[in-house]
N, C-alpha and C positions, 0 to 999 in steps of 0.2 A: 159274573161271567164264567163261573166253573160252569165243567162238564161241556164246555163247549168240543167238538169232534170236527178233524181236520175233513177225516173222510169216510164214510162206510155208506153198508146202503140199508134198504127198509125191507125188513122181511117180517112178513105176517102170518095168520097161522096158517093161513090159506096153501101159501109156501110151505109151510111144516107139512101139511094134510099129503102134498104132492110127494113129499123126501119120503115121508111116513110110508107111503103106496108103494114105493122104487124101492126100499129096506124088505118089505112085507114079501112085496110080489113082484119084484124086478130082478131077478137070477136066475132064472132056467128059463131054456129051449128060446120060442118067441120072444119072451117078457124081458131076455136082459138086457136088448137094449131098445127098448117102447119107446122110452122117454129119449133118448140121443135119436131116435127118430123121428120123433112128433116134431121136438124142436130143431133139430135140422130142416125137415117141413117144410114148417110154417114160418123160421125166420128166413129163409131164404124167398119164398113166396110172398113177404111182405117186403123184400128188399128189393124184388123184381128180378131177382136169381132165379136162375135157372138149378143151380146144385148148391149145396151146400155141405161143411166136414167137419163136425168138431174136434176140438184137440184140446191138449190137455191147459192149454196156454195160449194166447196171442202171440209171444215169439216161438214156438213151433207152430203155429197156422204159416207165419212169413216163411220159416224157413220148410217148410213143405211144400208152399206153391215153389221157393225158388228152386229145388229139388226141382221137386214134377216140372222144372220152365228150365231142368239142363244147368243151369247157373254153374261156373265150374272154373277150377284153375284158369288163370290169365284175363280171365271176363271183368270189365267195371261193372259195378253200382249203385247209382249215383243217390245218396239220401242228403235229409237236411241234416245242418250239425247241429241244432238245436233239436234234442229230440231223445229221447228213454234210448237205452244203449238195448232194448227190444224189438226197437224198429230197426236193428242193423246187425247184430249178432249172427242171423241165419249166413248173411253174405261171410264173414269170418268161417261161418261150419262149414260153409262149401268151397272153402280156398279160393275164392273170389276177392278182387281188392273193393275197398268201402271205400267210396267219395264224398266228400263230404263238405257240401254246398250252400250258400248263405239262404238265408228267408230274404221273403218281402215286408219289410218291416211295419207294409201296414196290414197284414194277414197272419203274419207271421209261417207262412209256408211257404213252398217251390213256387217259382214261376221261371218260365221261361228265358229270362234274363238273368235270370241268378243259376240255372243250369248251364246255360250256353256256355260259357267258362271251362266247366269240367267234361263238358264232351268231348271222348275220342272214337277213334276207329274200334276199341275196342268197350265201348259201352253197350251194355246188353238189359237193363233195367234203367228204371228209377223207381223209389218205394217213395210216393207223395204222403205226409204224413197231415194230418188233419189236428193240427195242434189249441189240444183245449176247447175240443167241437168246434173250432175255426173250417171255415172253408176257403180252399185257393180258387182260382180262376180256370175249372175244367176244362172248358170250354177249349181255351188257350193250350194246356197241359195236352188233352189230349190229341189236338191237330198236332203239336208239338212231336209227341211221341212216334204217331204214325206217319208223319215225315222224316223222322227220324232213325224209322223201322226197329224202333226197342220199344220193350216191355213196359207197362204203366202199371204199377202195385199200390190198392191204395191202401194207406196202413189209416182204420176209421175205429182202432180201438176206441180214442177218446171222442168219437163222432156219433157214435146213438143218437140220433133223433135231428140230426143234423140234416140239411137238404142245400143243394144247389139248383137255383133257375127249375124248383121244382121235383127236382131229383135225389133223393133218397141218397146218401152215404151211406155207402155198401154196393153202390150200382156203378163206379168208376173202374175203367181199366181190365187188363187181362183176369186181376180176381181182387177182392177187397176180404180185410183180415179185421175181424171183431174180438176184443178182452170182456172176459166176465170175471176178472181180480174183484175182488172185494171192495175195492175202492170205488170201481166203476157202475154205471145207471144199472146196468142191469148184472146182477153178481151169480157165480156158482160156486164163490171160493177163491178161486183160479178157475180159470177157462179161457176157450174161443173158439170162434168159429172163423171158416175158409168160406166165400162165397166166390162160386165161378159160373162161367155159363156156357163155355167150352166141356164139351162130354166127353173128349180123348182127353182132354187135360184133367179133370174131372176123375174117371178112371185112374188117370196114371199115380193122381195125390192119393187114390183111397187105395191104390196099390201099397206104397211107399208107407201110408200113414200104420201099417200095421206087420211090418217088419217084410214086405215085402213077398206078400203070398196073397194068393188069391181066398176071397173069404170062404169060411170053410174047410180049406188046405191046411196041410199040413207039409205041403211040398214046400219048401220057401227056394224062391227063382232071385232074390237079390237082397245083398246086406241095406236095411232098409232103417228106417226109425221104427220106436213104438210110441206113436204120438197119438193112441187110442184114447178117448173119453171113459167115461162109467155112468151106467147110469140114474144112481144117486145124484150125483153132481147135474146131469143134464134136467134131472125131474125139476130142480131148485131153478135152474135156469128157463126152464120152460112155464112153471107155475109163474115165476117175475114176468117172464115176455106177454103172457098174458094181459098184461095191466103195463104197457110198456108206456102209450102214451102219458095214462097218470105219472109214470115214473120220469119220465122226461119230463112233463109239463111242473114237476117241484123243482128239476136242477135247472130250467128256465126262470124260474120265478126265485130263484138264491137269490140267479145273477142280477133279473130285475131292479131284485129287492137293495140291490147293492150298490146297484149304478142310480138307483133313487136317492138313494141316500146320501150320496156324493158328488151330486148330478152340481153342487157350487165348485167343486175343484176340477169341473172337465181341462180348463185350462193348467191343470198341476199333474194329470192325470190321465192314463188309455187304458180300457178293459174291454175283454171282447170284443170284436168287431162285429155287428149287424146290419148289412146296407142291406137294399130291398129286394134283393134278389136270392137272400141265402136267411134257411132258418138255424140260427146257432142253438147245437141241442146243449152246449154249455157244461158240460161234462165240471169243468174246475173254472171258477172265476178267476182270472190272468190281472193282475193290475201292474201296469209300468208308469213310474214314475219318470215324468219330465226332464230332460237334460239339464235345465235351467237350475232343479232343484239340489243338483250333485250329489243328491240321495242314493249310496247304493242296496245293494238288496239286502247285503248283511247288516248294515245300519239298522234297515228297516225290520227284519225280522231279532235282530238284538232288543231294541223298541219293543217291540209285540211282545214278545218272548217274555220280557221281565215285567210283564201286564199278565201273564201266564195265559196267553193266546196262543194257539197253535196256527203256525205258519208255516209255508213251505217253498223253496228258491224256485222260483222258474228256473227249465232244466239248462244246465251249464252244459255250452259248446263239447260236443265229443273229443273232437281235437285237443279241447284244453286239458284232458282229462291222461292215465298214464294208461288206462284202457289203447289207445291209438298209439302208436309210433307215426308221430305226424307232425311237420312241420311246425316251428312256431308261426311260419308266416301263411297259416290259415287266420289268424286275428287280422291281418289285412286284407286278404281276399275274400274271407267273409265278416266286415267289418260290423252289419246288421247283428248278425246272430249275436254278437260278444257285446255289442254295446248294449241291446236289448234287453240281453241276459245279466245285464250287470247291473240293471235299472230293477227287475222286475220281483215278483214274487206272486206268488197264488194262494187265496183266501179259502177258507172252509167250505164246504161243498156237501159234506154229509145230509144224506135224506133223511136227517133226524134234526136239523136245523130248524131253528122258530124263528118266525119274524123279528121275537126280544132278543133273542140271539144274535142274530143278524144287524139289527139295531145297534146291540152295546157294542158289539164288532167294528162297526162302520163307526161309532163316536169315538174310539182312539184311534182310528187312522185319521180321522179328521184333526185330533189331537196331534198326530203324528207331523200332519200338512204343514197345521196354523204356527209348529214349534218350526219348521223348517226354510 
């Protein structure tokens, strides 16, 4: 079971050939930023984007649209507490207060019901977070929203290849927000990209995203971020999108491989959600352990761990955490996200994973089950 890898992705030379060109002949005049072009492009045009804006990161893509979308002292924004403290961080940068709302415990994302709760008069967002290439109930979210006359952000770092009732993650809401971390399907290192389809708003993000000057300027009209790409980093990112569906169709087939293999303890057991109307692009395999079992996650990954498995917690409640000044009694009001979170952990994911891999993986958690 050595050398098994929690997370990383598959880079070929093909990729190298791409970096190779962007090092060579990516810095002067037209050429330096080719490639932060090309792939802005064409992943916005396979997203059904109309714009798109790379950044240096997934939490500066969020906290740039909420910039360019006003977000500001006194405004809510309502995200879920289960979720990377990246999908909330911009609303902190802009003096905004952070809400933070249970999941649907069989999505594990926003819905409607689990928002209604934290709505006021002064809510101005919510960042719907697509947790573990899960998809929520759009559909629902976004009548939600525009009756509601606020902002709908979709945070689809972990959604690559992911689709609703047909539709593409990255095509929900005022703009949707993509990571290329290393961890993720498709990698630059660090990265991300902004998808919008608003062209004032559009404008206004590639205003901000580069200190606030029009391109070319050297006048700068406002204290703004530097949330510029390179184009090294975007060639890497553009040679992987390239071959995105291959890249998706192996973090599909982890998970497959995984829910086969364990497909006797459905009753001990939940991993990703797939019902018939949603493609999970499956980003990290999510497994929760059954109430029944009183398994919790640190058990579980203590277990793994002295098998020298690499494991890793499903993400723990914000609120719980000393990042927030926030109530203890979000454990009651969001009683989903804390129980879930206390049950669960996430399995290896790396595009370098083998099916024996995958295998020996899956025969001590079944070890895990039969001792429990």
């Amino acid at each position: 079971m050595n050398n098994i890898e929690m997370a990383g992705p598959e880079v070929l030379e093909e990729d190298i050939k791409y970096v190779i060109d962007a090092l060579q002949n990516g810095w002067y005049g037209k050429h330096a930023y080719t490639y932060v072009e090309k792939f802005e492009k064409e992943f916005s045009a396979y997203h059904d984007r109309a714009f798109a804006l790379m950044t240096p990161n997934c939490t500066s893509a969020i906290h740039l649209l909420l910039k360019g979308l006003d977000i500001k002292d006194e405004d809510e924004v309502i995200a879920p507490d289960c979720t990377w403290i990246g999908s909330v961080a911009g609303i902190t940068h802009q003096r905004a207060q952070t809400i933070l709302a249970d999941f649907d415990p069989e999505n594990w994302c926003l819905s409607p019901e689990t928002i209604m709760p934290k709505l006021t008069k002064n809510t101005k967002a919510i960042i719907v977070v697509n947790l573990y290439g899960n998809m929520p109930e759009y559909d629902r979210l976004v009548d939600f929203c525009s009756s509601n006359d606020i902002f709908l952000i979709e945070d689809a770092a972990e959604s690559l290849g992911s689709s609703y009732k047909g539709i593409k993650s990255g095509k929900f809401g005022i703009g949707s927000v993509f990571s290329f971390h290393r961890t993720k399907t498709i990698t630059t290192g660090e990265g991300g990209m902004l998808l919008l389809d608003d062209e004032d708003l559009y404008e206004r993000c590639k205003f901000l995203r580069d200190h606030g000057r029009k391109p070319g300027s050297f006048y700068v009209e406002e204290v703004a971020q530097k949330y510029m790409p390179f184009n090294v980093q975007a060639a890497l990112g553009y040679a992987q999108f390239k071959r995105i569906d291959q890249l998706v169709g192996k973090k599909i087939n982890i998970l497959h491989r995984f829910k086969d293999n364990l497909k006797d303890f459905d009753n001990k057991i939940t991993m990703n959600p797939e019902p018939p109307h949603i493609i999970n692009g499956a980003w990290a395999p999510a497994l929760v352990f059954d109430q029944s079992l009183n398994l919790s996650k640190e058990a579980a990954m203590d277990f793994l761990t002295k098998r020298s498995l690499p494991v890793r917690p499903f993400f723990y409640p914000l609120s719980s955490t000393p990042a927030f000044d926030i109530p203890a009694s979000n454990s009651i009001t969001n009683p989903h996200s804390y129980d879930v979170s206390s049950r669960a952990i996430n399995l290896p994911s790396a595009l370098n994973l083998t099916f024996d891999q995958i295998d020996q993986y899956s025969e001590a958690i079944s070890d895990l089950l039969l001792q429990t």
